[in-house]
Structure formats: C-alpha cells, structure tokens
C-alpha positions in Angstrom: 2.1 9.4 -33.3 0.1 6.2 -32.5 -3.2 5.7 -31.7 -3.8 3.1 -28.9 -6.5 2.0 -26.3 -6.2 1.8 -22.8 -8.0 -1.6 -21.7 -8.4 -3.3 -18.3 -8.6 -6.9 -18.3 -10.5 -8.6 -15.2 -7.6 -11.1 -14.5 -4.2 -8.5 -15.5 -3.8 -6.0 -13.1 -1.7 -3.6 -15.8 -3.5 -1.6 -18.2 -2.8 -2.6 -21.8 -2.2 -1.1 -24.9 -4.4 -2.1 -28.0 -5.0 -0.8 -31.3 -8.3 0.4 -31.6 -8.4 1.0 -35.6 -10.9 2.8 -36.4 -13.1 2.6 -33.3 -14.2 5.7 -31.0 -13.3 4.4 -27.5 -14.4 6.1 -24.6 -13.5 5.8 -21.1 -15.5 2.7 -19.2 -16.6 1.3 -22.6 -17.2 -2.4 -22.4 -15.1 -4.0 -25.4 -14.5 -6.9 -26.9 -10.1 -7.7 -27.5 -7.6 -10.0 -28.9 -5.1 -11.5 -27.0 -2.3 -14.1 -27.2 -4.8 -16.5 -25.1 -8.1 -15.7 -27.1 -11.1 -13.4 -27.4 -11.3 -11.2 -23.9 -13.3 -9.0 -22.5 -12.6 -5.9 -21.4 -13.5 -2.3 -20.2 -11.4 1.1 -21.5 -9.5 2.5 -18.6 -9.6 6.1 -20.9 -10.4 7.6 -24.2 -8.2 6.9 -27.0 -4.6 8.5 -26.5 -1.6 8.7 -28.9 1.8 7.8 -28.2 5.2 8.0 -30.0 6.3 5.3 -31.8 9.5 4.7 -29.8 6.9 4.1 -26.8 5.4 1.4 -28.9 8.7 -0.4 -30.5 9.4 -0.8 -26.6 6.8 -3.0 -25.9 6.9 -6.3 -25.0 4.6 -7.4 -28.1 3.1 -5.9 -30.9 -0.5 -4.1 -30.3 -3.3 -6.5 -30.5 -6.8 -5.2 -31.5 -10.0 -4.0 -30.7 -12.4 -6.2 -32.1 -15.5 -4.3 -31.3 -17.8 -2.6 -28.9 -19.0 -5.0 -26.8 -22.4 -5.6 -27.4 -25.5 -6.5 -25.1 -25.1 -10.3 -26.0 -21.0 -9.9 -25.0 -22.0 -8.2 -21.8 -24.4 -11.2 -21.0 -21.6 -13.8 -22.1 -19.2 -12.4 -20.0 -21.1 -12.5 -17.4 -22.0 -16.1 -18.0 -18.5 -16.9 -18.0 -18.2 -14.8 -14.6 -20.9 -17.1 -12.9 -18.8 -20.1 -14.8 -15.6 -19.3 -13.1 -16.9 -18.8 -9.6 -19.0 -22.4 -10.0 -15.9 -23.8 -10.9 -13.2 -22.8 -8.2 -15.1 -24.7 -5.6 -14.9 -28.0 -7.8 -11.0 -27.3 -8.4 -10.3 -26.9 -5.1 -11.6 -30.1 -4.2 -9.7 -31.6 -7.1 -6.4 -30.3 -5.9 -7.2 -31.4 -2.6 -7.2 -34.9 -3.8 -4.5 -34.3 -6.3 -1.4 -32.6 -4.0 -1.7 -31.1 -0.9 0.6 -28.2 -1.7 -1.2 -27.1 -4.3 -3.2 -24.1 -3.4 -6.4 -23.1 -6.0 -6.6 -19.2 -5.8 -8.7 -18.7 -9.0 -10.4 -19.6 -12.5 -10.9 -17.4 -15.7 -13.5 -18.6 -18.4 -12.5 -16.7 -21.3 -15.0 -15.2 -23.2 -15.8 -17.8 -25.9 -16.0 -20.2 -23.4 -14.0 -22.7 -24.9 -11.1 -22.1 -22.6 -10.2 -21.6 -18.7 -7.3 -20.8 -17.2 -6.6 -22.2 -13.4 -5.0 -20.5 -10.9 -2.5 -22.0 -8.1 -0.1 -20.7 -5.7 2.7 -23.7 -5.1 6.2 -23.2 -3.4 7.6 -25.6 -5.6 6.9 -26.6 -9.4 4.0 -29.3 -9.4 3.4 -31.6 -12.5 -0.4 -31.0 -12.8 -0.5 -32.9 -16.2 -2.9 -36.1 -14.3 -4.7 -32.8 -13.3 -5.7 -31.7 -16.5 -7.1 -34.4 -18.2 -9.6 -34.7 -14.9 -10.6 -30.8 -14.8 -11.1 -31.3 -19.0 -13.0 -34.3 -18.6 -15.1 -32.4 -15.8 -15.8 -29.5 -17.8 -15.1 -29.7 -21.3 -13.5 -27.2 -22.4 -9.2 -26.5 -22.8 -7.0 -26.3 -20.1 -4.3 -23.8 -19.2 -2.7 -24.2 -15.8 -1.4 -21.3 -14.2 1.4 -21.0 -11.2 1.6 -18.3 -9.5 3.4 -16.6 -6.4 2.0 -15.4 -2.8 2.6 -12.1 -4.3 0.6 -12.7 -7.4 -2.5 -14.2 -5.1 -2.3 -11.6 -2.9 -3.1 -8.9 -5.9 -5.7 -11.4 -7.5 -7.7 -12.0 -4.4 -7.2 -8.0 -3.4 -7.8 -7.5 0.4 -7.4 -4.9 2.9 -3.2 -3.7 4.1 -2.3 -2.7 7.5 -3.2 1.1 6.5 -6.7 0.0 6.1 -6.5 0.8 1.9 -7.0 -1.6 -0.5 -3.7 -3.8 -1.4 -1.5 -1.6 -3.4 -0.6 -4.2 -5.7 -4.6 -4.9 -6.6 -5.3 -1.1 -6.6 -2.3 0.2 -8.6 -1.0 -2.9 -10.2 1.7 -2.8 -12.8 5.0 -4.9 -12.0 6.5 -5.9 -8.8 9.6 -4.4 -7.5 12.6 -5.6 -5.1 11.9 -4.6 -1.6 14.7 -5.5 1.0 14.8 -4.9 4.1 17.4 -2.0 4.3 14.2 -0.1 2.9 12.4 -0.5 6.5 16.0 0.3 8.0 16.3 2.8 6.6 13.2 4.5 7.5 13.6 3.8 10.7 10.4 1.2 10.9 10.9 -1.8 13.3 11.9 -4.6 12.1 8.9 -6.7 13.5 8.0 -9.3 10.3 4.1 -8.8 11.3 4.5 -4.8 10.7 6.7 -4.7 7.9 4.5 -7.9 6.2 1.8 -7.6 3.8 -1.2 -10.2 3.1 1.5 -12.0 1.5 3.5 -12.8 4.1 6.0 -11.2 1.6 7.7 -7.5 2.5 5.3 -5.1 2.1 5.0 -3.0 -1.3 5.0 0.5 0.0 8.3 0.3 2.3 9.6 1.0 -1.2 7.8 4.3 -2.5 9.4 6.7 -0.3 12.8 5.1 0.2 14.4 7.5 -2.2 12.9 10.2 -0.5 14.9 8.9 3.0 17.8 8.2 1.1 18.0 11.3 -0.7 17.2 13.5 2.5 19.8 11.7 4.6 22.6 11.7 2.1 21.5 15.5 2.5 21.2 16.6 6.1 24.1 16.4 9.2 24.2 12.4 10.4 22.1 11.7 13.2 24.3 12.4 17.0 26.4 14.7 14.7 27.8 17.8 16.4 26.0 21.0 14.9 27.0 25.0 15.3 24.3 27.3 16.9 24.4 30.8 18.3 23.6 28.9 21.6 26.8 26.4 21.5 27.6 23.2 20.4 24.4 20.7 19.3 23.6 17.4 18.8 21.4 16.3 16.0 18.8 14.1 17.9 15.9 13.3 15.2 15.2 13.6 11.4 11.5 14.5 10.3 12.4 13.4 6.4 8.6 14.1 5.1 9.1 18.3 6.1 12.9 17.8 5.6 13.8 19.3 9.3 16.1 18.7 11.6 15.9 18.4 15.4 18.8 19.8 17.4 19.3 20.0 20.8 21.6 22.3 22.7 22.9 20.3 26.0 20.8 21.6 28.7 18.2 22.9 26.4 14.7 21.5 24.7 15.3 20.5 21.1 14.8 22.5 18.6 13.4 21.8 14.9 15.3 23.9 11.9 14.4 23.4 8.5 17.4 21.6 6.2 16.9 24.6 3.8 17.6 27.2 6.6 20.6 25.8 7.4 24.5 27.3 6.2 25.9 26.2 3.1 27.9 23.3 3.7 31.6 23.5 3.6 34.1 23.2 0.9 35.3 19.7 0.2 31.5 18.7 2.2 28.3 17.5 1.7 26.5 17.9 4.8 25.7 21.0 6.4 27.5 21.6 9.9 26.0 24.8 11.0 23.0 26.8 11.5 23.1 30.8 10.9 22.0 33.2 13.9 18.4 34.4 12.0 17.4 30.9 11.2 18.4 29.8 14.5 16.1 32.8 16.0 13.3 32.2 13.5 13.5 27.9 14.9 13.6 29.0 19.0 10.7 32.0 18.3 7.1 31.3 18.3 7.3 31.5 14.3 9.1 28.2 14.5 6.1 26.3 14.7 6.1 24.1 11.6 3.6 22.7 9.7 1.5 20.0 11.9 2.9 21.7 15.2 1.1 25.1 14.1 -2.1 23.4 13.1 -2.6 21.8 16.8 -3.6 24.9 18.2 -5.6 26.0 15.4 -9.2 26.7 16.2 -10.5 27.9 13.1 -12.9 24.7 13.1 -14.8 26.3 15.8 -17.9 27.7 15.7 -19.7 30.1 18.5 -22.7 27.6 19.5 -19.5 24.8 20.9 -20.3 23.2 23.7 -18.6 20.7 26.0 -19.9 16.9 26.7 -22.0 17.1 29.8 -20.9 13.8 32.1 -24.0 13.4 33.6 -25.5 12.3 29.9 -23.1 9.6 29.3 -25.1 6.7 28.6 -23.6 3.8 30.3 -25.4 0.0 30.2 -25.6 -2.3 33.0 -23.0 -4.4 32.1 -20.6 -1.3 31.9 -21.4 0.4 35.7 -20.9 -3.3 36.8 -18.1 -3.7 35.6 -16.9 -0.7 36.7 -18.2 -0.7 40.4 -16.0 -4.1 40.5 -13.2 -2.5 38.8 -13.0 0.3 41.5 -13.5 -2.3 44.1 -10.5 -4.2 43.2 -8.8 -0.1 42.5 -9.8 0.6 46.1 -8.5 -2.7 47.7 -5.4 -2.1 46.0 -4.7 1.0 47.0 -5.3 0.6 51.1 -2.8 -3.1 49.9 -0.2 -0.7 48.8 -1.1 1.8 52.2 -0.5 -0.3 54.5 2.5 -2.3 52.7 4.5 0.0 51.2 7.7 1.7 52.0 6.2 4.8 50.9 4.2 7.9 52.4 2.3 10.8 51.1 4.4 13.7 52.3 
C-alpha cells in the first residue's frame, strides 16, 4: 500500500494525490506542494489514506510532494498573492479589451512564490496572445502562462447558482467533464426548451446525466409506455412511468389509473424481457387503500400536528395601502367584467 495526501488546489477543481513523506496530514491543514507549474498552496481535503499501487501506476503522473506544513508566513503569502490576483484581473481585462474583442478574461492565479501568474480566458476560437504577453510581463513583472479555457471550464471557475438553486455541480463536485447529449433529457422525459435543459454555460446541463442510467435501466425493464397490460379487471394500457419508485401506472378503459409497483408484477415470459401482466393479489394490493405509495401516503399524514394548531384568522391579514388599492381596482375592473359578460353573452345561469 501507498501512502498519499488528499490536497485541494484553489484553481483545480479535482482533488490530487501527493506524497506526503513523512508528514502527519490532517484534514483542512494548510500545506505547502509541488507541482508541474511551481510551489502551490494548498489545503488537505482528508487525513492521510493509503492506496494500492495499481491505483497509483494509473495516474496520469507520478506523485509530487508535500513540501511542508504551511506556516504562518505561507498563510500570509498566499494570501498576498490572493489580493494580487484579484488587483490584477481588472487590469487584464482592460488589456484584452484593447487586445481582441473575443477574448474573454475570466481569471488570474499568482502562484505562491510570486514569480509566476497564470491568466485565464474563455475564447471560441484559438487566439495568438503572444503581443499579449510581453504587455501583461512588462505591466507586472513576473512570467507569463496564458491559459484557454472553455464556457464549461469558466462556468466551474467562477461557480454560481443552477436552476435547482445549488451551487454549480461542476464547482461543487468537480472532477472531469462528461458527454451529455440530448437523448439524456429525452429520455427523461424533460422538455426540450434550451433555457431548461441549459446551465450557466449555456452548455447542456451536468446533471441530465446522473440519473440517465437509472431511466435507461428502468425502461429497458418495465412494459413500453401505451403497451397493452393483463389485470384481473381486463385489458390495460400503460399510461405513465414513475422511474424514481420504479412503478407503473395502468389504466383499465373506463377506470382511474392505477399505480403497481414493477416488482409486483408477473414474471415476464419466456423468450421476453418485459413484463405483460399483473397477478390478482398485487392487482388488489394497487386498487385497496394499502396502495398508497410512498409520497401519495405521506400527503395525508398528520403526524406534524400538534394539539394547540390553529387556523390563520382573515381578519389579521395585514394588507398595505398599496395592496387594498390595488385590489378595490382589481375588483372594479372583476365586477365590470362580469355584468360585460351578463349582458353579452350567449350564456345563462340555469
């Protein structure tokens, strides 16, 4: 087994492995690393762990080490080099405003010698930034290393808020990006609006692939939706799939839909893969008041009650001015409506 250190960097959204020697890392430990760009610093996303060796001949590159414990004079440099970065982005921007207009500044990382920084930009097409260069080293001194990066790579950098009102999963989980396509959202059954199956990005988002197996899996599984299924009550269609709870909803012609569980379902038959009928206790269980489910059953729970509940009382609604007059006119034009529709409609109350 292998010894190796967790550590964060503040610009790599994965966790690294590095060798920590003969160091006793704990978890949120400021240290002090060695990359393939310079001296870093980071913070230990856990204690020390060990690994097998085949884990560690499959990385990318060989482990890099710990150099130390960060100190109170690296905790004070790295934030100096913080305050550095953010002083800077404003003077890059303006910079690549002059340089090319479709070159967008997202970010800039002094590392922690402070002989380095690496610039940030999101571009749709390669841009030679070499002119570039010599002006931002001239302005501040130090070496140059130009970065291009993609909308989905800003998005996680910068971080922001998704549709689900959660952090970005790519800045909260990190780790690599993955295909998405949009069969994923079809087959889901999300619409197909770009604004609600979009991230930050403007790029698919991220989570229309974590439960896609799932979908797949549970389809390849249960009867085809508008498939004919057996009952004890006749002949049904299958009208909806709930694929979180893995049920089915079937509805006898003439008849309220019914949910049954894929599990409760018969065997399917030989030579198939789907099931094509439903026996007559789990059909009893599904159409008996034991067949609410789950989220159905929960509805009607009260157990969140206490004795001393009381109901709002209307006449202590607080209401401002602007409310009750906008209201009053509201009714006004409800009233005048109505007596328009009395006296020109077609139809009569009975």
């Amino acid at each position: 087994m292998v010894r190796v250190a967790p550590i964060n960097l503040t610009f790599n959204p994965r966790t690294l492995w590095f060798d920590p020697g003969d160091l006793d890392i704990e978890k949120d430990m400021p240290v002090v690393v060695r990359t393939a760009r310079g001296t870093e610093f980071g913070i230990a996303a856990s204690e020390v762990i060990e690994v097998s060796e085949e884990q560690v001949r499959a990385l990318k590159s060989a482990l890099r080490p710990v150099e130390r414990i960060a100190t109170e004079e690296d905790i004070e440099q790295a934030a100096e080099m913080e305050r550095a970065s953010a002083e800077a982005l404003p003077v890059f921007k303006e910079m690549a405003r002059e340089y090319h207009e479709d070159m967008h500044p997202v970010s800039v990382e002094f590392l922690l010698d402070g002989d380095k920084a690496v610039f940030y930009f999101e571009a749709e097409e390669r841009i030679d930034f070499r002119e570039l260069v010599r002006k931002l080293a001239a302005r501040f001194h130090v070496r140059i290393d130009m970065r291009q990066i993609g909308v989905r790579d800003e998005a996680r950098m910068v971080g922001g808020i998704g549709h689900c009102g959660q952090e970005l999963c790519c800045k909260r989980l990190g780790g690599e990006f993955c295909p998405v396509s949009i069969r994923m959202a079809k087959e889901q059954g999300l619409s197909l609006n770009p604004q609600k199956i979009s991230g930050l990005c403007g790029r698919l988002m991220c989570c229309l692939r974590y439960e896609f197996d799932a979908y797949k899996d549970f389809k390849s599984r249960a009867p085809k939706l508008n498939a004919t299924v057996q009952t004890p009550a006749g002949p049904a269609k299958v009208v909806d799939h709930d694929v979180p709870r893995e049920i089915v909803s079937l509805k006898v012609e003439g008849e309220k839909p019914v949910k049954v569980p894929l599990s409760e379902f018969d065997p399917a038959p030989e030579g198939a893969t789907r099931p094509n009928a439903v026996g007559e206790e789990a059909w009893e269980e599904a159409t008996s008041d034991r067949g609410l489910i789950g989220g159905e059953a929960l509805i009607f729970s009260t157990s969140q009650f206490t004795g001393a509940d009381k109901l709002a009382e209307g006449a202590k609604v607080r209401h401002t001015g602007g409310s009750r007059k906008g209201s009053g006119e509201a009714g006004r034009s409800r009233r005048g409506g109505s007596e328009g529709r009395g006296r020109g409609g077609s139809r009569s109350a009975g």
